[in-house]
FIKOLZA-1660 file (N, C-alpha, C; in steps of 0.1 Angstrom, whole numbers, plus 5000, padded with zeros to 4 digits):
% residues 183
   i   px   py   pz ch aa at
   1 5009 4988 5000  A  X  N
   1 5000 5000 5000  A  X CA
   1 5009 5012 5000  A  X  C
   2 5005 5020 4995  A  X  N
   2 5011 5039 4993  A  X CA
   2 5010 5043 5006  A  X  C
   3 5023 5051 5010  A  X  N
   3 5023 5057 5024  A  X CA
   3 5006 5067 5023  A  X  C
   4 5003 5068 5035  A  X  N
   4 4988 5074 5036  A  X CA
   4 4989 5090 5038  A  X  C
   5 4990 5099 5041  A  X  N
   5 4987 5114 5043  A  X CA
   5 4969 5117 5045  A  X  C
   6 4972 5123 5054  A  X  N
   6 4956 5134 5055  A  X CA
   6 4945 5138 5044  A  X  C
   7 4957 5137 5029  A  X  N
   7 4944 5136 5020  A  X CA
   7 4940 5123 5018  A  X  C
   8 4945 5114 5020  A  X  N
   8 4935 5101 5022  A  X CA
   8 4927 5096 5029  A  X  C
   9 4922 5106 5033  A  X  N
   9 4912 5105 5046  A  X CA
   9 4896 5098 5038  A  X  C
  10 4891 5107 5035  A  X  N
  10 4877 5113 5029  A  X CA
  10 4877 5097 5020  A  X  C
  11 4893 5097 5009  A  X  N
  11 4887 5083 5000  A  X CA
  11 4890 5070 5010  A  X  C
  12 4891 5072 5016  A  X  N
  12 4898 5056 5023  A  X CA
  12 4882 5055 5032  A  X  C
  13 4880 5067 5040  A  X  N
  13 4865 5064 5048  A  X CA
  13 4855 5055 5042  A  X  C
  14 4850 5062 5028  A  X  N
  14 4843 5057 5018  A  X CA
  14 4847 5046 5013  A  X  C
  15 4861 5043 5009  A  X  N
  15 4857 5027 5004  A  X CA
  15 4858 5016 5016  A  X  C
  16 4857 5019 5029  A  X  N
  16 4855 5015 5036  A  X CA
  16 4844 5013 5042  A  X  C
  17 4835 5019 5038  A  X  N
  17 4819 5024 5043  A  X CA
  17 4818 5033 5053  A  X  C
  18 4821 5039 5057  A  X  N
  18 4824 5044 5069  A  X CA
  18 4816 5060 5070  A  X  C
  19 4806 5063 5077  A  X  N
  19 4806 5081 5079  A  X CA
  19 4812 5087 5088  A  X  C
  20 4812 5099 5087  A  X  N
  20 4823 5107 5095  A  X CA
  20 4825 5104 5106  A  X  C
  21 4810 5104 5111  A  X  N
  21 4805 5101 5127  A  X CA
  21 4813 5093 5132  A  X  C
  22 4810 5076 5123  A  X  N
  22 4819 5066 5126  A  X CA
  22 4830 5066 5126  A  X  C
  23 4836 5069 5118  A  X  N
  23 4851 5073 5122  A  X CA
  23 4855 5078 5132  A  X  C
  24 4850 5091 5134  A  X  N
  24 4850 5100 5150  A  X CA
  24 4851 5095 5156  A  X  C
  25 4843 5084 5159  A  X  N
  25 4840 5078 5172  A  X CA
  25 4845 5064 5172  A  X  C
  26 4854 5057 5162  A  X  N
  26 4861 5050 5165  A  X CA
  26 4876 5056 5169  A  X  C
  27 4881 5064 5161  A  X  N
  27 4891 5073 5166  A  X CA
  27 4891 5079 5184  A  X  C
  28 4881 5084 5187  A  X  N
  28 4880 5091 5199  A  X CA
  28 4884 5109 5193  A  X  C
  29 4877 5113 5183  A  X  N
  29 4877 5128 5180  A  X CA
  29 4863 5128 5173  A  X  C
  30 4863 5143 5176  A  X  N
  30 4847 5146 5166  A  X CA
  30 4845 5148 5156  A  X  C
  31 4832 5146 5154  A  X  N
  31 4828 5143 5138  A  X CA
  31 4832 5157 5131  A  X  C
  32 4832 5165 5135  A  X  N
  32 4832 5183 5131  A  X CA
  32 4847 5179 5126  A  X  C
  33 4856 5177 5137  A  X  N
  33 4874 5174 5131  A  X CA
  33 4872 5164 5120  A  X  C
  34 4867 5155 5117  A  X  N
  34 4869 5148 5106  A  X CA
  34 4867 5157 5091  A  X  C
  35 4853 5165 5095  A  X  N
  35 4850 5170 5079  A  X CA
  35 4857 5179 5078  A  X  C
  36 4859 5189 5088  A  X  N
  36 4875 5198 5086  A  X CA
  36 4883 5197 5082  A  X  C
  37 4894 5182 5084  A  X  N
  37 4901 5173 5078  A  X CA
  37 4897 5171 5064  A  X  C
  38 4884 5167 5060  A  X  N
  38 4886 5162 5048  A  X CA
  38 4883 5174 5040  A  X  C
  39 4876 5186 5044  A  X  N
  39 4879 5200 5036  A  X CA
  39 4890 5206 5034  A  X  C
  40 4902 5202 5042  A  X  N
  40 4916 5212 5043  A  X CA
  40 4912 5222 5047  A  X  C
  41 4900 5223 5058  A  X  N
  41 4899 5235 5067  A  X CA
  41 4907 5236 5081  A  X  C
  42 4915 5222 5082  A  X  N
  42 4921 5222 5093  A  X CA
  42 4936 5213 5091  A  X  C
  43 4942 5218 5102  A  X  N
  43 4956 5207 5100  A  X CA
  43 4956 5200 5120  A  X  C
  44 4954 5188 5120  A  X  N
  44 4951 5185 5129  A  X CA
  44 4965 5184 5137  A  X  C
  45 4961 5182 5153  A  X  N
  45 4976 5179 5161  A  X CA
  45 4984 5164 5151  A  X  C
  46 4993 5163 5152  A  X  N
  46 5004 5150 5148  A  X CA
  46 4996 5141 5156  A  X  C
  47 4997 5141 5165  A  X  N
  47 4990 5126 5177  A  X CA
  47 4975 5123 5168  A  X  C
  48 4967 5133 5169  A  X  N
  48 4947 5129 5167  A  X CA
  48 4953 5125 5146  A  X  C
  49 4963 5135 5141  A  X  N
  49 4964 5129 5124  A  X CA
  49 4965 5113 5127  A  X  C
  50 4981 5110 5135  A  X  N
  50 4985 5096 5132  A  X CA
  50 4973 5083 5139  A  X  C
  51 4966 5092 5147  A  X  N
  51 4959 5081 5154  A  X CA
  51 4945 5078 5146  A  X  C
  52 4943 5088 5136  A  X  N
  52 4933 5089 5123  A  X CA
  52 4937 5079 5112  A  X  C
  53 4950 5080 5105  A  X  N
  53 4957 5071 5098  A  X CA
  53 4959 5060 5104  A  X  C
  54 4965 5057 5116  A  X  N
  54 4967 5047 5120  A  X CA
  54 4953 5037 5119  A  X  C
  55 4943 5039 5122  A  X  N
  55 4932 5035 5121  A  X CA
  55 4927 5028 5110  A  X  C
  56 4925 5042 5098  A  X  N
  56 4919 5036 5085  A  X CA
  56 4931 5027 5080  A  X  C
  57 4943 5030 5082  A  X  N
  57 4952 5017 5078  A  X CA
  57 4949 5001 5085  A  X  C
  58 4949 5001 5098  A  X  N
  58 4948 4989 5101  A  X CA
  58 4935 4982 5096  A  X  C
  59 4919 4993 5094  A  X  N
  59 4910 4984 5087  A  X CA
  59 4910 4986 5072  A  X  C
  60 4920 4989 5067  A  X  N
  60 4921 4983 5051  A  X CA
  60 4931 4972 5051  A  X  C
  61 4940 4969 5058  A  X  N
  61 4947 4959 5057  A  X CA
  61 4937 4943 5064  A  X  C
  62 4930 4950 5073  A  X  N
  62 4921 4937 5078  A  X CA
  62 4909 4938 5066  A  X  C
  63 4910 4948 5057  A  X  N
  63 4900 4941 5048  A  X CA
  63 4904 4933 5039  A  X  C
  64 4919 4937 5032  A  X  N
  64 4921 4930 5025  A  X CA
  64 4924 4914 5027  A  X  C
  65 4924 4900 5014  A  X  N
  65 4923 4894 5020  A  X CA
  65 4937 4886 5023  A  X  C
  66 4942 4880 5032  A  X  N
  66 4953 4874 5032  A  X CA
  66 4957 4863 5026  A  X  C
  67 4975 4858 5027  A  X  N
  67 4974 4844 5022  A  X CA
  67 4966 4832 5025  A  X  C
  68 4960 4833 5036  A  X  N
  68 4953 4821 5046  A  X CA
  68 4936 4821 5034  A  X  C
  69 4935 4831 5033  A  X  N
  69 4922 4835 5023  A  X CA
  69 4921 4831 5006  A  X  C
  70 4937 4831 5002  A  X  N
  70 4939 4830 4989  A  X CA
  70 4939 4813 4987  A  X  C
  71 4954 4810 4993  A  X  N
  71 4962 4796 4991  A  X CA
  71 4949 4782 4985  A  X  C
  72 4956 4776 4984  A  X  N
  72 4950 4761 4980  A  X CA
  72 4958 4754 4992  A  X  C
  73 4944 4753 4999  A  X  N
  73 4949 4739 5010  A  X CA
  73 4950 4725 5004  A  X  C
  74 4959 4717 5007  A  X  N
  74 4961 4700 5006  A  X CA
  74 4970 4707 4994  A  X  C
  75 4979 4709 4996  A  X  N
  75 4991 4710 4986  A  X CA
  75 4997 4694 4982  A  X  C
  76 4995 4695 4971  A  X  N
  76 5003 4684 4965  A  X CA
  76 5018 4682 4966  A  X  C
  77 5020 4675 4973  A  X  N
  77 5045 4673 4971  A  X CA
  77 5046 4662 4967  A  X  C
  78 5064 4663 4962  A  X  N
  78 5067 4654 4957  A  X CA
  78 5082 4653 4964  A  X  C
  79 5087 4640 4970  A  X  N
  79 5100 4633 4971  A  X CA
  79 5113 4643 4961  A  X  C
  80 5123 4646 4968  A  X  N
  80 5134 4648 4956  A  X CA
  80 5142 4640 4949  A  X  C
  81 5137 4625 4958  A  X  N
  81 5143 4616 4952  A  X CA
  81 5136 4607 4943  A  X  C
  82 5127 4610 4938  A  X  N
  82 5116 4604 4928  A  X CA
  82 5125 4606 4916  A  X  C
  83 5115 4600 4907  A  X  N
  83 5123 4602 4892  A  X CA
  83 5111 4616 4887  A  X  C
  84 5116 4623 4874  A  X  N
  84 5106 4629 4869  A  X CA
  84 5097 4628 4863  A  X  C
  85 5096 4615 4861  A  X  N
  85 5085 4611 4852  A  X CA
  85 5076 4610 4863  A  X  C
  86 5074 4605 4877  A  X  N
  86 5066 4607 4890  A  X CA
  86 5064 4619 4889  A  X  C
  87 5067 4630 4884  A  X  N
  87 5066 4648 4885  A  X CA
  87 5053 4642 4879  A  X  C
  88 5056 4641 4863  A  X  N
  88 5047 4644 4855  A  X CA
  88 5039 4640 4856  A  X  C
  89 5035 4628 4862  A  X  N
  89 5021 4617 4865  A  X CA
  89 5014 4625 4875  A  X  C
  90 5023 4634 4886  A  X  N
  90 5013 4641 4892  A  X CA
  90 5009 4654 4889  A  X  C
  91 5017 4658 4887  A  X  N
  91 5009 4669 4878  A  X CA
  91 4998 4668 4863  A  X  C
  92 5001 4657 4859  A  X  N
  92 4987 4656 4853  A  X CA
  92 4971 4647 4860  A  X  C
  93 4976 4642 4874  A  X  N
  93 4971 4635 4878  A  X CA
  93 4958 4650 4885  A  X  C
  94 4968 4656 4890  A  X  N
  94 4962 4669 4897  A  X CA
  94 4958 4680 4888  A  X  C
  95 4965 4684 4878  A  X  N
  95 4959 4692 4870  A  X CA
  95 4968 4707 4869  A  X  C
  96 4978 4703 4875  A  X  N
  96 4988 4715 4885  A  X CA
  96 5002 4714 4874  A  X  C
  97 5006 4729 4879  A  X  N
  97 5024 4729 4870  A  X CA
  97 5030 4727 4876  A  X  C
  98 5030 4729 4889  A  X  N
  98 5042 4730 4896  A  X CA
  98 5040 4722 4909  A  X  C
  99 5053 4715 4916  A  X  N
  99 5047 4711 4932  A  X CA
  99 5062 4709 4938  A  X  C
 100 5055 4712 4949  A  X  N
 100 5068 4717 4965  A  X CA
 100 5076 4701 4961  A  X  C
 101 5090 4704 4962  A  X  N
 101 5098 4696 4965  A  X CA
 101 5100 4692 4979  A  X  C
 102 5096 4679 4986  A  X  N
 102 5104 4679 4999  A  X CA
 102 5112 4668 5001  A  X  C
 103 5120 4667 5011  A  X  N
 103 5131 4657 5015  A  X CA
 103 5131 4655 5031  A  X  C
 104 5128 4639 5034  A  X  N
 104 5124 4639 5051  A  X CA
 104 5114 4649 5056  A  X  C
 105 5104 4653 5048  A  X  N
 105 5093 4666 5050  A  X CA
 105 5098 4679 5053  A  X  C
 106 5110 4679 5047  A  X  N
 106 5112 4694 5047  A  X CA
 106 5114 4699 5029  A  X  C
 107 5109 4708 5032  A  X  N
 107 5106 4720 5024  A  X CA
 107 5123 4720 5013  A  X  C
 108 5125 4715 5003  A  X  N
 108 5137 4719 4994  A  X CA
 108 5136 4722 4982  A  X  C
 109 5127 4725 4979  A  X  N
 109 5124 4731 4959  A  X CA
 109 5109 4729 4953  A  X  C
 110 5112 4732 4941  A  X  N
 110 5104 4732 4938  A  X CA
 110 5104 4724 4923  A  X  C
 111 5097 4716 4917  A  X  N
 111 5097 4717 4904  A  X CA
 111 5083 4717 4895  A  X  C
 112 5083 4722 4884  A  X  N
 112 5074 4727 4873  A  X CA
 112 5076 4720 4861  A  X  C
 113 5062 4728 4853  A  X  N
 113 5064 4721 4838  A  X CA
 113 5077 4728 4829  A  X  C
 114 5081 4741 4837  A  X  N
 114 5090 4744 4826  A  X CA
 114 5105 4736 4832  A  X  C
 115 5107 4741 4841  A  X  N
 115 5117 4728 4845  A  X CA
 115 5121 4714 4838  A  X  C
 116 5109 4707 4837  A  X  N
 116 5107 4696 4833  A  X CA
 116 5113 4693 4816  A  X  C
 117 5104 4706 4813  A  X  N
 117 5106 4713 4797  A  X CA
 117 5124 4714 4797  A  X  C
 118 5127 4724 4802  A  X  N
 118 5145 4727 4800  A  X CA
 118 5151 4713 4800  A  X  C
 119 5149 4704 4814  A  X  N
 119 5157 4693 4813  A  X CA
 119 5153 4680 4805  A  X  C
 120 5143 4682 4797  A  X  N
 120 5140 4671 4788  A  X CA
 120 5149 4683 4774  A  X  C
 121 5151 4691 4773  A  X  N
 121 5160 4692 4761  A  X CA
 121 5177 4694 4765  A  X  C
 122 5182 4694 4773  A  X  N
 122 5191 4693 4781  A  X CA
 122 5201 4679 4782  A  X  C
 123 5191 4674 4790  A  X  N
 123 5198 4658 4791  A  X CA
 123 5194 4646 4783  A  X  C
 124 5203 4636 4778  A  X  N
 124 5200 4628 4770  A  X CA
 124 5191 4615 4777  A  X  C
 125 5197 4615 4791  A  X  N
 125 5189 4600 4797  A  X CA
 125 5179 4606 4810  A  X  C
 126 5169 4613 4801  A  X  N
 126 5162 4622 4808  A  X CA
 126 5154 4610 4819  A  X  C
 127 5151 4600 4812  A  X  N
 127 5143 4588 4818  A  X CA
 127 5149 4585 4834  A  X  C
 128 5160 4591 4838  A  X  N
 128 5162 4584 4850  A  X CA
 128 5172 4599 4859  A  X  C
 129 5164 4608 4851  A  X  N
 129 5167 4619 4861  A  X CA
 129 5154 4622 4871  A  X  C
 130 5166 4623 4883  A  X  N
 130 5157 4629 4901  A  X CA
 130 5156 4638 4895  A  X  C
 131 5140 4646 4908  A  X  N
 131 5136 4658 4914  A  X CA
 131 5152 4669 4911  A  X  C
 132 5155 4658 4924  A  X  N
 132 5167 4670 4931  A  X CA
 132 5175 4671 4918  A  X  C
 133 5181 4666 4912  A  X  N
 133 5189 4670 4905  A  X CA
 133 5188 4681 4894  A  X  C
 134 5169 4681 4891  A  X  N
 134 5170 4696 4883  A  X CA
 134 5161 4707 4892  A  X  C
 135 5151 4705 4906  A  X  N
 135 5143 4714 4908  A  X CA
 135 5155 4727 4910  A  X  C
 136 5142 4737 4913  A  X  N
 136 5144 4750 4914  A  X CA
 136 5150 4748 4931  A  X  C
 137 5156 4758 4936  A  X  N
 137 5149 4767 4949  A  X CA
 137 5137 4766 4951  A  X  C
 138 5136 4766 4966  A  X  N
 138 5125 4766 4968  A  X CA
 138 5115 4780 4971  A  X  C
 139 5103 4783 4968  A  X  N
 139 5099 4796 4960  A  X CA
 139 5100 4799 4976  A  X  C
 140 5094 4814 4976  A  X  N
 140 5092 4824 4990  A  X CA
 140 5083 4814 5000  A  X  C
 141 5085 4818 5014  A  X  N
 141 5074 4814 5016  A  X CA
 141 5070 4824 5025  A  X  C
 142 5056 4824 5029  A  X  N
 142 5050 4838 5036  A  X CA
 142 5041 4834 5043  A  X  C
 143 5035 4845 5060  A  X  N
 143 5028 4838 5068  A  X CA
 143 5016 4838 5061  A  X  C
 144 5003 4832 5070  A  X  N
 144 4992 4830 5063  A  X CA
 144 4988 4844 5064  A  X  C
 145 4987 4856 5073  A  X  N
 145 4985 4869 5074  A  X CA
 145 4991 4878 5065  A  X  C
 146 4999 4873 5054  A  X  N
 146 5003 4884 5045  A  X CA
 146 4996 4885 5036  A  X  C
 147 4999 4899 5030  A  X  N
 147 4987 4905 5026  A  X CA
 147 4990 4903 5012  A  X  C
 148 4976 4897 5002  A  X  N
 148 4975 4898 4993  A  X CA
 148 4985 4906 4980  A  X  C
 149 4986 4918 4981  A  X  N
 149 4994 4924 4977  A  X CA
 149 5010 4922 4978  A  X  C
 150 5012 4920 4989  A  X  N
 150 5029 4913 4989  A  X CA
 150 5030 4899 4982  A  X  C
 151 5018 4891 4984  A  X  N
 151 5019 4878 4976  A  X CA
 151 5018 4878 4959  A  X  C
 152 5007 4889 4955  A  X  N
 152 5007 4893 4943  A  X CA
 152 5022 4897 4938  A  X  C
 153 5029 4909 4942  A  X  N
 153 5043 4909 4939  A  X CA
 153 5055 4898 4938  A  X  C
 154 5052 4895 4950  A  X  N
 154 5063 4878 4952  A  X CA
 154 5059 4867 4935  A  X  C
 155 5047 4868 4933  A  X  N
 155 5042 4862 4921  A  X CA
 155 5050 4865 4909  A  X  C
 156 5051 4878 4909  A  X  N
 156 5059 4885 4899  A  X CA
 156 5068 4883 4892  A  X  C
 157 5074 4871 4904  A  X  N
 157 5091 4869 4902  A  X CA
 157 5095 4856 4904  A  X  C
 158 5081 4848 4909  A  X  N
 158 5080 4838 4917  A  X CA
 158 5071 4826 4908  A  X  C
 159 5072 4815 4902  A  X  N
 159 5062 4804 4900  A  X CA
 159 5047 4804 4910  A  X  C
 160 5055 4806 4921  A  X  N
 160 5045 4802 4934  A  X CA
 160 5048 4807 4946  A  X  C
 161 5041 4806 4959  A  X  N
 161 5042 4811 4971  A  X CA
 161 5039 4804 4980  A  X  C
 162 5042 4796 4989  A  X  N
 162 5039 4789 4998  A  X CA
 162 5037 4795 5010  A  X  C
 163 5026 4790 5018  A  X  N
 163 5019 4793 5028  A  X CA
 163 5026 4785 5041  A  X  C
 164 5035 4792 5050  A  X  N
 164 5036 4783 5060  A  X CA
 164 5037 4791 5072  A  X  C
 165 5033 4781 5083  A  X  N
 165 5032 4787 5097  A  X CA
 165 5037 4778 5108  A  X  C
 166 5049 4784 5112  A  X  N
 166 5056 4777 5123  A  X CA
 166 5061 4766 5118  A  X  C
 167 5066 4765 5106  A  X  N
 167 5073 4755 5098  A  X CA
 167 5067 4741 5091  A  X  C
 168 5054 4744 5092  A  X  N
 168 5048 4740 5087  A  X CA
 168 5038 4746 5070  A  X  C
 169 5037 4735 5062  A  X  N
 169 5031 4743 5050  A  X CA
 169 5015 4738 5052  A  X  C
 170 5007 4749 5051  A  X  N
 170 4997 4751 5051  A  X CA
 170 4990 4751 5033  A  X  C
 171 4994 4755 5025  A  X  N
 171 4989 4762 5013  A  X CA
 171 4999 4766 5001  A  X  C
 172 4993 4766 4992  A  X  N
 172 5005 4773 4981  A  X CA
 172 4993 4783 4971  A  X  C
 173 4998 4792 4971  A  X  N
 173 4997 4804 4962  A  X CA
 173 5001 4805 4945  A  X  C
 174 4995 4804 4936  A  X  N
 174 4999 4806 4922  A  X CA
 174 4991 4815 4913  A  X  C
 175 4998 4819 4903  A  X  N
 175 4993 4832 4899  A  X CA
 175 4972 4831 4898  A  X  C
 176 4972 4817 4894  A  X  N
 176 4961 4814 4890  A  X CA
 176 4952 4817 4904  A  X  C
 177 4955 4814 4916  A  X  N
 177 4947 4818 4927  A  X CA
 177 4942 4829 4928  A  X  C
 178 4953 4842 4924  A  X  N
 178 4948 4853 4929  A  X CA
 178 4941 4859 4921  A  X  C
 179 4940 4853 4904  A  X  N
 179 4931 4857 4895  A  X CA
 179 4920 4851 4898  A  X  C
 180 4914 4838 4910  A  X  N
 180 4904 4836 4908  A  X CA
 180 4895 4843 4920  A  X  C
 181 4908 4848 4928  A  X  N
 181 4901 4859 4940  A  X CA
 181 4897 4872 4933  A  X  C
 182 4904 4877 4924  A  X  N
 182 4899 4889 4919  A  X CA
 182 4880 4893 4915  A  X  C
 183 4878 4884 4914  A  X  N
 183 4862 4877 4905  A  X CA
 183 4854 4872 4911  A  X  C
% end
């Protein structure tokens, strides 16, 4: 999100639902200071501005929705010690490009259909190449409380985003999720 300022008062209220009143009086100032505020009839003390901002920020971040909101629970994994041809059976079995690499249940990579793609024009005895030997890194991972928008970015750069909490994976994120949150 954009740093906030005092002119974001008036649009942030509204796409929030909010009337002045309400505001006022979740803040602890009066409704009269709010419309002053959003006329530029007034410049309020620093303490009543930041405790005004502070505010409308914390309920647009609690509106937006989180990773815990987005993710696809029951993530599909796969062994690093499988062969690739195991990749491929499950990702067509599931319908998915990509899935968490793990090893002893922990978390080590990742591999995809483009992966798969490079190292079938790459290697000649593609038939008996491991996981481990060509996945990626393993993508970002992020708590379930992050905010849509960070996970949207991380996408940017990222196959995917995995969802974990306290070392444990909860979910994975792909671009395709957050286009079906949009809708």
């Amino acid at each position: 999100m954009t740093t906030l300022t005092l002119s974001h008062v008036r649009q942030l209220r509204k796409r929030l639902g909010l009337t002045q009143h309400q505001l006022a009086k979740r803040v602890g100032v009066s409704q009269s200071l709010i419309a002053k505020l959003e006329t530029g009839r007034i410049d309020p003390t620093f303490s009543k501005g930041k405790a005004i901002l502070d505010h409308l920020e914390d309920m647009v971040r609690s509106a937006e929705p989180g990773a815990s909101d987005i993710m696809t629970k029951n993530v599909v994994m796969i062994d690093a010690h499988k062969l690739l041809s195991d990749a491929i059976d499950i990702m067509r079995k599931h319908g998915i490009s990509q899935v968490p690499v793990v090893d002893k249940d922990k978390l080590v990579g990742i591999i995809s259909e483009e992966i798969i793609l490079d190292a079938s024009q790459k290697k000649k005895s593609f038939d008996k190449l491991t996981i481990r030997s060509v996945m990626a890194s393993c993508p970002p991972l992020v708590d379930p409380t992050a905010p849509r928008a960070i996970v949207t970015t991380l996408l940017k750069h990222y196959p995917a985003v995995l969802v974990v909490e306290q070392g444990v994976l909860l979910g994975i994120i792909t671009k395709t999720d957050i286009l079906a949150n949009l809708v």
